[in-house]
Residue, then its C-alpha position, 0 to 999 in steps of 0.5 A: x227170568x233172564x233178561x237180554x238186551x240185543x242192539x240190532x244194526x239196521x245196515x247189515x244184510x245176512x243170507x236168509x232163505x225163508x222159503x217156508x211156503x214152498x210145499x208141505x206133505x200129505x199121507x197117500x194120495x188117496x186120502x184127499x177123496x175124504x171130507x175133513x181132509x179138504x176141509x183141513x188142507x183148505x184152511x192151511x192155504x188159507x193162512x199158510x199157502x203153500x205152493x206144493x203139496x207131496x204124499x205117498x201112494x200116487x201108484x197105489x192101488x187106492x187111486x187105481x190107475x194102472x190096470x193089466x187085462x187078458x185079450x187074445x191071450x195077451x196082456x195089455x194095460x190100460x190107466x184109469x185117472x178117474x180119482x187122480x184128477x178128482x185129487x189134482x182138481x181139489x189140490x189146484x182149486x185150493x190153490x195148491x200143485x203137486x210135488x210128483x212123487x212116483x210110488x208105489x208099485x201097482x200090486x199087478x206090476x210089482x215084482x213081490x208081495x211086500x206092502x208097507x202100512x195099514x193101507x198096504x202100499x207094495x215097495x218092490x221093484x216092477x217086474x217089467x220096467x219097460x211098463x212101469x215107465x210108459x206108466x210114468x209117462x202116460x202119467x205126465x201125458x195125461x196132466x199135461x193134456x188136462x192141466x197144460x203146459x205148467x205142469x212141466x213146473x211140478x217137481x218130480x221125485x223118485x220113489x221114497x226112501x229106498x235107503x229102509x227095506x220097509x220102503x224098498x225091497x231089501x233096501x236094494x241100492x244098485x235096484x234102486x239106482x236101476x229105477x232112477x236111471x230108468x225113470x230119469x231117462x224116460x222122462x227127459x226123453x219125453x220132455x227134458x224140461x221136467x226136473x227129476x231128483x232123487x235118491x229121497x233117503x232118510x237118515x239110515x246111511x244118507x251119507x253112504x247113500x248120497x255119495x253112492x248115488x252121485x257115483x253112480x249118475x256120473x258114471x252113467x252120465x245122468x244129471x239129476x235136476x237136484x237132490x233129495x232127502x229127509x230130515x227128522x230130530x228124534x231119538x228112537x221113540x219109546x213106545x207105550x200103548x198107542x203112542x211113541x215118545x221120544x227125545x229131541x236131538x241137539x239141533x247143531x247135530x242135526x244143520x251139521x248132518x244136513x251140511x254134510x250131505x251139502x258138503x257131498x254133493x259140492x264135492x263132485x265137480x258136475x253135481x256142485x251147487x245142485x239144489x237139494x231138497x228136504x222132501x219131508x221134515x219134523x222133529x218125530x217120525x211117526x204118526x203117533x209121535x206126541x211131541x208133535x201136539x205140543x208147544x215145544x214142538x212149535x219152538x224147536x222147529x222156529x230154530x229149524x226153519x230159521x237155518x234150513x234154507x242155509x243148505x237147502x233150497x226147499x223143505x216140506x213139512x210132513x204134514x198139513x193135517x192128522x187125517x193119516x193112515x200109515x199106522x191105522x185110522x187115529x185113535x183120538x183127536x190129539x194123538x201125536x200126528x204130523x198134523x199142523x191142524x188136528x181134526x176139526x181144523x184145531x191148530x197146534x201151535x207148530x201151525x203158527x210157527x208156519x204162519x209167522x214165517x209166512x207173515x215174515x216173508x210177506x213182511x220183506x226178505x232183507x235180513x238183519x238180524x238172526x241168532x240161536x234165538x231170533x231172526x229179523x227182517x227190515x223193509x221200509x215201514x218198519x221190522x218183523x222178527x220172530x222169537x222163540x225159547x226151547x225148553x228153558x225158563x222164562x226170558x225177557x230180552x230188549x231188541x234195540x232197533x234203529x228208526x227215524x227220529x220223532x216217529x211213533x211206532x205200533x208194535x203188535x206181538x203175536x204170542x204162541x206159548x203154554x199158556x195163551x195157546x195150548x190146545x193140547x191142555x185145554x182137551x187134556x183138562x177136559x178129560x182128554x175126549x177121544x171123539x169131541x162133540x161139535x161144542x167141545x172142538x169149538x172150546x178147543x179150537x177157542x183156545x188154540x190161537x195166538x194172543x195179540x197184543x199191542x203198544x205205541x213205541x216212540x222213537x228216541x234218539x234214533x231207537x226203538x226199544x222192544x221189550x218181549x218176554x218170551x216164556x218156556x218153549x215159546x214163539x212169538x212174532x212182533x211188527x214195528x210199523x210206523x203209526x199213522x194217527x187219524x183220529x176223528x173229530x172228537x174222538x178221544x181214546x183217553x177219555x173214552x177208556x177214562x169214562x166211568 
């Protein structure tokens, strides 16, 4: 075991952007129809909440808004919000809005037959793009009849991932660029306080593709409202049964790919400083990718999210929960899906990574401290950090920080690592059952939560030292405040633990 002692300089402030609350994915649209998904997205706002929510499918068939019929030998068309709103109303009631992303085509106003998943999601251009954009905003008409005004606040993408020919037809750029204009156009005629980006890439070709899309809106004369795409940190996964393994990519490699695509839009005078977006990241990009049940997951992305928000000014987890369908209805309760929560509201423990980032932005935004390692904030009651270790042996490090002479301080750790909060074992130890009962999630979910605990720090000489062992693939969240001690009259903690 290793063991590191880092003194931290209180005066210093270093650029953070711990914007880790701003939206989070979902599969299709369709799915928050269902009970467990509700249930698992109302316990993420409750400990996480989020300020948007984003999902495929929103033109999809499942929702059925768009409807072409026969009058008088003529073709009208007619929406129908029915299930839209019943998703919207569920999403604000929990204290959530959506992220607009428009997809995929209605089946009667797609130009070809290709579909994508198990729920068959069409990801051809429309035959009749005069129709796809009265669709758009007949859209944006009706939630802004039903919801107000503040919907102008809810982002809207265009399309997903244009860049894979499973996500749009032959993976057609100058089509794509089509769409956006289009889209882009339509919408800002409407009304231009909607803000619109694009080209929601993935990893295939995003350099080619960033550039040839900001080529493209300045030749056109369009301004999006900010850039968007993809990150995932995988290798090709190898595929075995149900279930897809893969390698982790080294992380410098991955802020690298992400500076670059930075580094091209501050290359164009009229785009410079536009925001971009990561509207979906994880580590594996399939739904059945088994490092995402595990506490290396947890670990690695506590890296990610202490250095995304260096080039980025959103990013969105892909997912809340396992209740996804893009490879089928899942097989088992640990199955390897994007899920921060599996089902039964059982937390892995890349959902408390989320959580202590979270607590770290309530804490207080003024930085002082962040390496490979750690990052710490500073307000005026005391400091918060959080640790992590990826995959390496057991280390202790000693953070020296500066407080007042004299006080007492309460430190609290919150330790998520293979051995106090592992569900993923405890279910496997059990025999891995596919289906649990009602009494076997309950033990599972008993096992999926943090271990607290707690100490008296006193300050000498103007420091505090915090010793924290941080074990194999790791995270852990510690608070120093200062300690106010109000104990009652008689009351004597030595004594009472002393009694025998």
């Amino acid at each position: 075991m290793g063991k590191v002692k880092i003194t931290v300089d209180s005066n210093k402030r270093i650029p953070f952007n711990n914007n880790v609350d701003y939206c989070v994915g979902t599969g299709r649209l369709g799915l928050a129809l269902t009970e467990e998904y509700l249930k698992e997205l109302a316990y993420v706002q409750e400990m996480i909440g989020f300020s948007y929510i984003r999902g495929h499918g929103l033109f999809s068939d499942d929702v059925s808004i768009y409807h072409e019929y026969e009058e008088n030998g003529e073709t009208k068309v007619e929406y129908n919000y029915t299930y839209l709103d019943r998703i919207f109303d569920s999403y604000l009631k929990l204290g959530i809005r959506p992220y607009l992303e428009l997809g995929f085509m209605p089946e009667q106003l797609a130009s070809g037959t290709q579909t994508i998943f198990y729920w068959k999601g069409n990801t051809t251009p429309p035959k009749d793009y005069k129709k796809w954009t009265d669709m758009v905003i007949a859209l944006l008409e009706h939630l802004k009849e039903r919801y107000g005004e503040e919907t102008v606040d809810w982002p809207i993408e265009v399309w997903n991932e244009p860049n894979l020919p499973g996500f749009w037809y032959k993976a057609d750029m100058d089509e794509y660029f089509k769409l956006f204009k289009e889209t882009f156009l339509a919408i800002k005629n409407y009304d231009k306080r909607y803000k619109v980006g694009g080209p929601a890439i993935c990893g295939v070709k995003d350099a080619e593709w960033i550039d040839a899309f900001l080529a493209f809106c300045k030749k056109e004369g369009l301004h999006p409202d900010r850039i968007t795409r993809h990150h995932y940190t995988v290798d090709f996964p190898e595929r075995i049964g149900h279930y897809d393994y893969s390698k982790l990519q080294d992380t410098e490699e991955r802020f690298e790919n992400l500076q670059s695509t930075r580094d091209i839009v501050d290359s164009y005078e009229e785009f410079k400083g536009l925001p971009i977006h990561l509207t979906e990241f994880s580590t594996s990009y399939t739904p059945k990718g088994v490092i995402h049940d595990t506490n290396i997951n947890a670990a690695y992305l506590a890296r990610q999210l202490s250095r995304l928000g260096d080039m980025n000014e959103a990013y969105s987890y892909w997912t809340f929960g396992d209740v996804f369908e893009e490879q089928g209805v899942p097989d088992s309760l640990f199955h390897g899906g994007f899920g921060l929560v599996a089902a039964g509201n059982i937390p892995k423990p890349t959902f408390w990574t989320f959580c202590f980032y979270k607590q770290l932005k309530e804490f207080s935004s003024e930085c002082v401290h962040r390496d490979d390692e750690s990052v710490i904030v500073k307000s005026d009651f005391g400091y918060a950090g959080i640790l992590w270790n990826i995959d390496m042996d057991d280390q202790e490090r000693e953070y020296t920080l500066s407080v007042s002479e004299g006080d007492e301080y309460t430190l609290i750790t919150k330790t998520v690592d293979e051995t106090c909060c592992n569900p993923l074992k405890v279910w496997h130890d059990m025999g891995e059952p596919a289906y649990p009962t009602n009494e076997e999630t309950q033990l599972i979910k008993s096992a999926a939560n943090p271990l607290i605990e707690s100490a008296v720090v006193k300050a000498e000489k103007g420091t505090a030292l915090i010793p924290v062992t941080v074990k194999r693939n790791a995270v852990v969240l510690f608070m120093l405040k200062k300690r106010r001690f109000t104990p009652d009259r008689g009351y004597n903690y030595d004594k009472v633990i002393a009694f025998h």
